[in-house]
C-alpha positions in Angstrom: 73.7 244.3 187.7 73.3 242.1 184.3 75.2 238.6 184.0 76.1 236.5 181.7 76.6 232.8 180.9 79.9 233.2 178.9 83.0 234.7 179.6 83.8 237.8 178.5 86.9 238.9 176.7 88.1 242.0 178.2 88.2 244.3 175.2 84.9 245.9 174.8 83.9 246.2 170.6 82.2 249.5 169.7 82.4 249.5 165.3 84.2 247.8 162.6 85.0 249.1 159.4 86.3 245.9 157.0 89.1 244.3 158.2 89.2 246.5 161.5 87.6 246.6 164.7 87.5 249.4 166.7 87.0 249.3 170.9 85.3 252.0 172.8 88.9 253.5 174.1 89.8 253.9 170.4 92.2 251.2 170.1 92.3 249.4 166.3 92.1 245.7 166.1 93.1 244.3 162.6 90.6 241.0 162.3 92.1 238.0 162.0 89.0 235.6 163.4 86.2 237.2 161.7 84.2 236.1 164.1 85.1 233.0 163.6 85.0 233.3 160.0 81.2 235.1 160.5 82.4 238.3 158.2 83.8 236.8 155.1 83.4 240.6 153.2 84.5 242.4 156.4 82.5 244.3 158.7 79.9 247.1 157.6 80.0 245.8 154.1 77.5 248.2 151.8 75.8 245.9 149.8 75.1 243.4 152.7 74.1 246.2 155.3 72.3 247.7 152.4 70.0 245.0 151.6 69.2 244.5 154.7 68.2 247.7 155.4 66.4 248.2 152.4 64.5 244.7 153.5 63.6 246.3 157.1 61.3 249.0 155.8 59.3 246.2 153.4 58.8 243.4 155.6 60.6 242.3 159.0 59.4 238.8 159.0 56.6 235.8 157.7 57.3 232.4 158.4 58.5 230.4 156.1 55.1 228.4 154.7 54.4 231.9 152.9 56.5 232.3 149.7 58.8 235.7 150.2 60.7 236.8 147.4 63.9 237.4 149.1 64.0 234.3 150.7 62.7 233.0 147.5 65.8 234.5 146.1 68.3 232.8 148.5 66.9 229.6 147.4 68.1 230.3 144.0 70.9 231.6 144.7 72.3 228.7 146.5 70.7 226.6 144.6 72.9 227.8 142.0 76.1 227.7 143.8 75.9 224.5 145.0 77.9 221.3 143.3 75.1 219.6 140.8 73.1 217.7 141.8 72.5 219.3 145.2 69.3 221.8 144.4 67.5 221.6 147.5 67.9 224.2 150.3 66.4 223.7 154.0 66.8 227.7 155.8 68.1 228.2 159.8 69.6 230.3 162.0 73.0 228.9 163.1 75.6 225.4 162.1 74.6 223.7 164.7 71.2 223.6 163.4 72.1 223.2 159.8 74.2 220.1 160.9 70.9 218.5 163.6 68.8 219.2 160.2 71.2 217.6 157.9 71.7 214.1 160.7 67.8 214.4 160.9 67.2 214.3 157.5 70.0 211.4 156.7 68.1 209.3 159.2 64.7 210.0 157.9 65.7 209.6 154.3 67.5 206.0 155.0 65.3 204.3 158.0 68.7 204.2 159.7 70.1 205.3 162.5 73.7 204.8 162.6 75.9 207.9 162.4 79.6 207.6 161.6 81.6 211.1 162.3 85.6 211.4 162.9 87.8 212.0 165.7 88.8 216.3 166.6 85.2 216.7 164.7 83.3 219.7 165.7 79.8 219.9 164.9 77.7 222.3 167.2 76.4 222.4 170.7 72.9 221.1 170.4 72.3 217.9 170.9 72.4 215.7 167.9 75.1 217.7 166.8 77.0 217.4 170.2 76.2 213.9 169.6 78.8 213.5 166.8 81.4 216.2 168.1 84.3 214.4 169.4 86.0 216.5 172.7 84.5 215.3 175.8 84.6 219.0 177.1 82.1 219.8 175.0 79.6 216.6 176.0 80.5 215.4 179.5 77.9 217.8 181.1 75.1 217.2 178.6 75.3 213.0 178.4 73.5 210.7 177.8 73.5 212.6 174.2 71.3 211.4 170.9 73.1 207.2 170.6 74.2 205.4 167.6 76.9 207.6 166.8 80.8 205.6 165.9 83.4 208.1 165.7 86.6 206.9 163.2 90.3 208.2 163.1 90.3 211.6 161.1 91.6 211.0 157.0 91.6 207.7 157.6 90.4 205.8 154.4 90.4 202.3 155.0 88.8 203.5 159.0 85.5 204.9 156.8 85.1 201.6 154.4 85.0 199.5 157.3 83.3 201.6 159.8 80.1 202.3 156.8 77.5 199.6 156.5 74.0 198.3 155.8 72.6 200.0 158.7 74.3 203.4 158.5 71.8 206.6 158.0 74.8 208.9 157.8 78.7 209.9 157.8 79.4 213.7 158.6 83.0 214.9 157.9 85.0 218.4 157.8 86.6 218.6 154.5 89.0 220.6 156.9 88.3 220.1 159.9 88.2 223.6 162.2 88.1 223.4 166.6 90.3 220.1 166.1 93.4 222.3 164.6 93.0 223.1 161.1 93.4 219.9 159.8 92.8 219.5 155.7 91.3 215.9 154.6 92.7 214.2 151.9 91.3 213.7 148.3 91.7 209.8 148.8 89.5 209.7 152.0 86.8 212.2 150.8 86.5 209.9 148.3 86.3 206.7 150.3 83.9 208.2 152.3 81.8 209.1 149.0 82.1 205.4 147.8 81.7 203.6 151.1 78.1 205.6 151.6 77.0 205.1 147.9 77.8 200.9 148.5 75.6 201.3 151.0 72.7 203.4 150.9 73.6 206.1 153.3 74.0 209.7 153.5 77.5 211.5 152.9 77.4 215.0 154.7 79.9 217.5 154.8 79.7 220.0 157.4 80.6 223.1 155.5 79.9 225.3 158.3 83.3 227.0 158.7 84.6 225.9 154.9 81.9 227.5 153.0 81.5 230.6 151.3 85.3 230.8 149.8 87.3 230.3 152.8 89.4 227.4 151.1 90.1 229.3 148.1 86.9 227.6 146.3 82.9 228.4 147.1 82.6 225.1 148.6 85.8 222.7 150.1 84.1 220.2 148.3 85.1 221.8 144.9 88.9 221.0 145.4 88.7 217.3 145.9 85.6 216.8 143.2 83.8 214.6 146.0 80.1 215.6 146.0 78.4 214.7 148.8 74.6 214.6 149.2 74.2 217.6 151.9 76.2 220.0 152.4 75.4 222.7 155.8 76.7 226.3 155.7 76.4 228.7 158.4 78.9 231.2 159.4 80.1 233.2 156.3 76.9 232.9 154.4 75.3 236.0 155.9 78.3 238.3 156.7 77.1 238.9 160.0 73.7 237.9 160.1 72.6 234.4 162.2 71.7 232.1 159.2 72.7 229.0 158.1 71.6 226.4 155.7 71.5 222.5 154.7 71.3 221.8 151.2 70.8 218.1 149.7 70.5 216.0 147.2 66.5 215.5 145.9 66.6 211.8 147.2 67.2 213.8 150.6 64.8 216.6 150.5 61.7 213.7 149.5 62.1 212.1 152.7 63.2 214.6 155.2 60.6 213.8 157.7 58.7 216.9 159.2 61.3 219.5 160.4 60.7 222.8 160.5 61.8 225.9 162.3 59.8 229.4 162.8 62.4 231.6 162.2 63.7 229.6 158.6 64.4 232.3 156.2 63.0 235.3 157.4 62.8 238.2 155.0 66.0 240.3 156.3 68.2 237.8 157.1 67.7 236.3 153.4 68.2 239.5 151.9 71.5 239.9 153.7 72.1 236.3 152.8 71.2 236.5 149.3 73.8 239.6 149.2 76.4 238.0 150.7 76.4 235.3 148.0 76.0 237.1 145.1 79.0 239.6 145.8 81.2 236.4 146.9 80.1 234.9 143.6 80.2 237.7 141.0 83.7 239.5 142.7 85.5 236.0 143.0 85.8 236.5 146.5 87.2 232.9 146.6 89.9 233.6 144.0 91.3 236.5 146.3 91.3 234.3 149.3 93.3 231.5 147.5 95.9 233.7 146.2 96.3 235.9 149.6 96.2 232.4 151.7 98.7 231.3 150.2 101.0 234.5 150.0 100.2 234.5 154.2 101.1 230.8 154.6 104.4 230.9 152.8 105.6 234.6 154.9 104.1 232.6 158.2 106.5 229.8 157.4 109.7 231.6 156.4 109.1 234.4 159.6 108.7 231.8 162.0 110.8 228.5 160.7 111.5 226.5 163.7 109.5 228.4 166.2 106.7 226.2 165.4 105.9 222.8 164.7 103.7 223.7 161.5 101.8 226.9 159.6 98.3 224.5 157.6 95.5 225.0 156.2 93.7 225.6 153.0 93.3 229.5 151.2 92.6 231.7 154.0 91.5 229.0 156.9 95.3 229.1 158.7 96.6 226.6 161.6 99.9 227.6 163.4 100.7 224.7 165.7 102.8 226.2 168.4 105.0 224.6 171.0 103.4 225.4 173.9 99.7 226.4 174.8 98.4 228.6 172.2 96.1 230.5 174.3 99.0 232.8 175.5 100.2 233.8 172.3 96.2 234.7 171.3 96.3 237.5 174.4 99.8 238.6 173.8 99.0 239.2 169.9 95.9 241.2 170.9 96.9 243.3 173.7 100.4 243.9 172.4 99.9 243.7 169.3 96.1 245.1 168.0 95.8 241.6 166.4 92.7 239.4 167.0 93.0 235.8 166.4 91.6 232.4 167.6 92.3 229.0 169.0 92.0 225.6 167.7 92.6 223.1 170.5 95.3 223.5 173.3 98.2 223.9 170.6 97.0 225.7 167.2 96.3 229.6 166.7 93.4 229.9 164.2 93.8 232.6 161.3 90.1 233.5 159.7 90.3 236.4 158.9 88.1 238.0 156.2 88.5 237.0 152.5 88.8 240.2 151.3 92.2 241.5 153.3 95.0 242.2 151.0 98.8 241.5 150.9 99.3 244.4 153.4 97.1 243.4 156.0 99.1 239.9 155.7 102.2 241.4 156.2 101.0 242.5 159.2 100.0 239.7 160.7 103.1 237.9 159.9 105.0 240.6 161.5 102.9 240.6 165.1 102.8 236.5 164.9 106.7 236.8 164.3 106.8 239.2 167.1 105.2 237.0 169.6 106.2 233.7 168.8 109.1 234.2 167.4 
């Protein structure tokens, strides 16, 4: 008998088809995690599954020390995307590693070692990352973690001036933050945070892990508050799918990023299914859609549901319902009962990422099954 080191979710996933999942009984799921926001075009997307495809019968893989040209390509490509005067892109497999490249780097680029990261924070589950990610549930068994870490209160301006010093190597920060309950940051503390580092030398990151790719309703979070930070790390929705994830910086970070590498950075599939992934986000406005249908599924959320629930947050199509009890009841109730898959965000918050191409419809019928078993 085979085992397993996670648990399980009783519904056994067989195909998708865009917003839809499909289990091996024939039972239809309508989407409304992604993944946890892994599928931003939707499952079996064409031109993803396409270049990847195309990509398998040229080359599987080379490390990364030989030039490839669609990893080559990817470079570019987020390169371009990325708020000037970030141009440098480091390539990995996962968040968690994005972020433990982008802490690495800030140390290596300042000679510091203080890290500054917020309360609710989520990071990743290796250790430098776990190191700054703030629920002890998530540390307790893996201590003593990676020191030198101060956590501050979440959107707290004046908390980041004074907590940022001479002998900081790095603040990392959500723009809105994800596992702690879909919480938005203000413009006024981005910006604190932004001056505060500058003062003093160190590294502003923003973990873009769950924000990128157009969840917000812009490419990058970082667009809407005009804060550039000097990296930014990407992961889930930049591969629709596929396990990559990226940490792109600032030249002044890339010229002193010590010496890490990783085998699998880049390899030739996963950067063409990368490189796709971008491009149609980019060239369809993939962002646009998400920004107008977020908002059309936060304002029904709020008028179905009223009172029943303490608040409906979040930015473009990255949705927090805070509920009055545990949320984790509602989550089973909407899936079994209702063919609706959706996710948690702490104890109290159901988490709506669904992907950014679902239309009007597909809102409506959301709003209808949350009504149903909330309401």
């Amino acid at each position: 008998m085979s085992g397993f080191v996670f648990n399980e979710k009783p519904i056994q996933i067989e195909r998708g088809d865009g917003p839809w999942l499909y289990d091996t009984d024939g039972n239809e799921y309508l989407d409304m995690g992604a993944s946890y926001a892994c599928v931003p075009l939707g499952h079996g997307h064409e031109a993803v599954d396409g270049a990847a495809k195309e990509q398998i019968d040229k080359l599987t893989y080379v490390q990364a020390s030989y030039p490839n040209e669609a990893r080559t390509r990817l470079y570019g490509r987020l390169a371009d995307t990325a708020p000037d005067p970030i141009n440098k892109t480091w390539l990995c497999n996962s968040g968690t590693e994005a972020n433990e490249a982008a802490l690495k780097f800030a140390r290596s680029a300042t000679g510091n070692s203080k890290l500054i990261a917020t309360m609710q924070g989520f990071h990743g589950r290796t250790m430098g990352s776990l190191a700054t990610t703030w629920k002890d549930k998530y540390k307790k068994p893996y201590e003593p973690l990676a020191g030198d870490v101060e956590f501050v209160p979440y959107d707290d301006p004046d908390a980041i001036r004074e907590a940022v010093d001479d002998e900081t190597a790095g603040v990392i920060v959500e723009p809105v933050q994800g596992e702690g309950g879909i919480n938005p940051a203000s413009t006024e503390f981005l910006q604190a945070a932004r001056e505060a580092t500058e003062d003093a030398g160190a590294a502003l990151i923003f973990d873009e892990v769950q924000t990128g790719m157009g969840r917000t309703g812009t490419l990058w979070a970082a667009e809407q508050s005009g804060v550039v930070p000097d990296v930014i790390t990407s992961a889930k929705g930049l591969g629709n799918g596929f396990p990559v994830g990226a940490t792109l910086c600032r030249e002044w970070i890339a010229e002193n990023y010590g010496s890490h590498a990783s085998t699998f950075s880049g390899g030739p599939v996963i950067s063409a299914a990368a490189d796709a992934t971008v491009s149609t986000i980019v060239e369809e406005d993939i962002p646009g859609h998400a920004a107008e249908v977020g908002d059309y599924l936060q304002s029904e959320l709020e008028s179905a549901l009223g009172d029943e629930v303490r608040e409906v947050r979040g930015e473009g199509l990255m949705v927090g319902i805070e509920v009055k009890r545990g949320a984790m009841r509602y989550l089973k109730q909407l899936a079994m009962d209702q063919g609706v898959l959706a996710l948690p965000a702490g104890r109290t918050v159901v988490r709506l990422l669904p992907p950014l191409t679902i239309e009007e419809e597909h809102a409506d019928h959301v709003v209808d099954a949350v009504a149903e078993v909330i309401g």
